[in-house]
C-alpha positions, 0 to 999 in steps of 0.5 A: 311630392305635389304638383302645383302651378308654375310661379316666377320663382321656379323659372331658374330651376326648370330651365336649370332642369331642361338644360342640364337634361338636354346636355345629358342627351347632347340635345343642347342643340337648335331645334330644341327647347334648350333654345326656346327663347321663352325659357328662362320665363316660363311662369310669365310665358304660359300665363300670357297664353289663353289656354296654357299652363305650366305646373311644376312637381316639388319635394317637401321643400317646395323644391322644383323637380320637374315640370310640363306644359300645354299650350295651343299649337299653331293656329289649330284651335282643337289642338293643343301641345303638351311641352318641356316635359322634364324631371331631375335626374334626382327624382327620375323613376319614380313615376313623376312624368306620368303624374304630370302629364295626368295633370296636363292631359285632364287640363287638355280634355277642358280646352282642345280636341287632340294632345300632340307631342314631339320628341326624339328617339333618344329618349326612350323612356318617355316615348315608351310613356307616351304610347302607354298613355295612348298617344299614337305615333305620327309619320311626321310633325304637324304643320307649325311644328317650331322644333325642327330637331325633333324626329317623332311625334305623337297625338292624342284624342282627348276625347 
């Protein structure tokens, strides 16, 4: 397995990956990232922000098993999001989120002051995750929060 940047090509199969895991959630609901416009071009989409981008994890074959993102948020100059965090269920467990958002978060400490996250209770590994990784839970979303399913949210002093 190797992280590397996201490229035009994988653009199909993480969004294939963040649907299909949603589904699994019944989160393919509004609100969510399953209807973020940008989905079905993310390569192009965090390529055209300053201070963003995507990095997908791939097998041998170069095949894309997962993925996160960082992008500003808002208007906040000092804070970035880390975004669409998500592995196929075929490569869950194996520790791959944490190497991802190892990778995000080094990438973060070089641009922004704070790393913020939402998420949703359901999603248990990945908020027990957040919190080893020293993310500290916030009573509600940041102003300009465009998620509005999302019920938890996290920050982190990148410091």
């Amino acid at each position: 397995m190797r992280i590397r940047e996201m490229e035009e090509k994988d653009n199909q199969k993480m969004e294939q990956i963040i649907k299909r895991s949603l589904e699994s959630f019944n989160l393919d609901i509004p609100g969510t990232a399953y209807f973020d416009p940008q989905l079905s071009s993310l390569a192009q989409f965090y390529k055209e922000q300053a201070h963003a981008k995507y990095w997908v994890a791939v097998n041998e074959l170069d095949e894309v098993i997962g993925g996160v993102g960082i992008a500003p948020f808002g208007q906040k100059k000092e804070i970035c999001e880390l975004q669409k965090l998500y592995i196929a269920p075929i490569a869950q467990g194996r520790g791959l989120s944490k190497e991802l958002m190892r990778v995000a978060i080094d990438y973060a400490k070089e641009h922004y002051t704070y790393c913020y996250l939402e998420t949703l209770k359901e999603l248990e590994a990945a908020n027990a995750l957040y919190s080893k990784l020293g993310f500290q839970k916030l009573e509600k979303a940041l102003e300009g929060s465009e998620h509005n399913a999302m019920e938890v949210w996290y920050i982190k002093e990148l410091s």
